[in-house]
Structure formats: C-alpha cells, structure tokens
N, C-alpha and C positions, 0 to 999 in steps of 0.2 A: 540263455544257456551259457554264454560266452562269460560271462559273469560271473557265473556259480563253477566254470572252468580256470575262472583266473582266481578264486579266492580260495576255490581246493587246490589248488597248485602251488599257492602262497603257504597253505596250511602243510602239504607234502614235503615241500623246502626246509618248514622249520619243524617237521618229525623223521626227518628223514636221519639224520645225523644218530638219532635215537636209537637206531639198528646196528647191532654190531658190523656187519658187513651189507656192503651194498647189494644187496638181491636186485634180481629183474620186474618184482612187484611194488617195487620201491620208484619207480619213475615218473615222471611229470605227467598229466591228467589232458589226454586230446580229445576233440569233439567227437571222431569214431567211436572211441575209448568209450565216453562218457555215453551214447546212445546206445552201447553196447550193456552197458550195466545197465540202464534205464527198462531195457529189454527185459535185461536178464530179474529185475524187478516185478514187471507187469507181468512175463511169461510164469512168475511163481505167484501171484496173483492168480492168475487164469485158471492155472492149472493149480489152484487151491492147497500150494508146497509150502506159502507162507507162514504158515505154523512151523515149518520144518526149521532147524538150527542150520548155519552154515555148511558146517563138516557135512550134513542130514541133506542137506538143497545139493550137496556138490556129489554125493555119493551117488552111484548108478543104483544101487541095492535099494535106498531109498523114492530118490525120484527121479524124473527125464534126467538122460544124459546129455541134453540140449546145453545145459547150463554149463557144462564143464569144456565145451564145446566151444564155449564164447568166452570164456576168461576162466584163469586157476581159481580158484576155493583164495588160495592167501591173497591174487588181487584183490577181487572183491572184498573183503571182509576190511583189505586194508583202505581201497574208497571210500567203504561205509565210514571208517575213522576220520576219514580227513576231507569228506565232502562240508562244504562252508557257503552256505549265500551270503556270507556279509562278510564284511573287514574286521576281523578278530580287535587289531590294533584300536579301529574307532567304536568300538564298542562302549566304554562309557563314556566319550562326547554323546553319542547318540543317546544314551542314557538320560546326559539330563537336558535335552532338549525334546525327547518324547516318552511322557509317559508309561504310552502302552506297552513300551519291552520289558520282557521278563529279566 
C-alpha cells in the first residue's frame, strides 16, 4: 500500500501545478487518506452505487450519505486521476525488459 501511496503522490506533484489555484483536494496522498477512499470504493460495491457516476455516489438524493462523510465528491474523483502502482518515469525501461505490459 505504501507503494501505490508514494507513486500517487509522485503523480499528484506533477498534476498539481495544473490547477489554477491550490485547492484543499489538491494535497499529497496518506495512508488514513488512501484506506478512507478504498472504503469508500468497496462501500459502493456493497452497497451496489457502483454504477452510479461520481457527482450520483456523492449526492445524498442518490445514494448513502456515508460517502460524503468520508471525503468531498472533487477529492475523490481527484485520487481516482492520480492513483499510480508504478513509476510513470520507468515505464518504458520496463517495457522492454517485460513483455507482458501493456
């Protein structure tokens, strides 16, 4: 997990600039954080909202208000963009040393 924390955080770094103004959803990625999204993942599983779009999962009119409970609508959506298991940078060294990636 610590992993997939430091590569999204890498990735956050270098989209963060991309925002006109520094917002509060714009911040570096902690293991709370991340088990808090993870949650808030499997709770929309569970609870069969996963069809539902962002705005649609964060809305109380739509589904649990659980979720809005645990993080805004624009954090999330902004993890979802910048979550990373691997090192963006070594992507094609690893290329052509292993076939199987896409």
């Amino acid at each position: 997990m610590n992993r997939i924390i430091k590569h999204s955080n890498e990735e956050i770094d270098r989209i963060r600039g991309n925002y006109y103004a520094q917002t509060s959803y714009t911040g570096p990625l902690g293991l709370e954080e991340m088990k808090a999204f993870l949650a808030v993942l499997v709770n929309s599983a569970v609870s069969k909202d996963n069809h539902l779009s962002v705005r649609e999962l964060f809305d109380s009119e739509y589904s649990r208000s659980c979720y809005k409970s645990i993080m805004s609508s624009d954090r999330f959506e902004f993890l979802v963009t910048c979550l990373r298991f691997d090192a963006k940078e070594t992507r094609i060294e690893r290329k052509k040393l292993t076939l199987l990636l896409p």
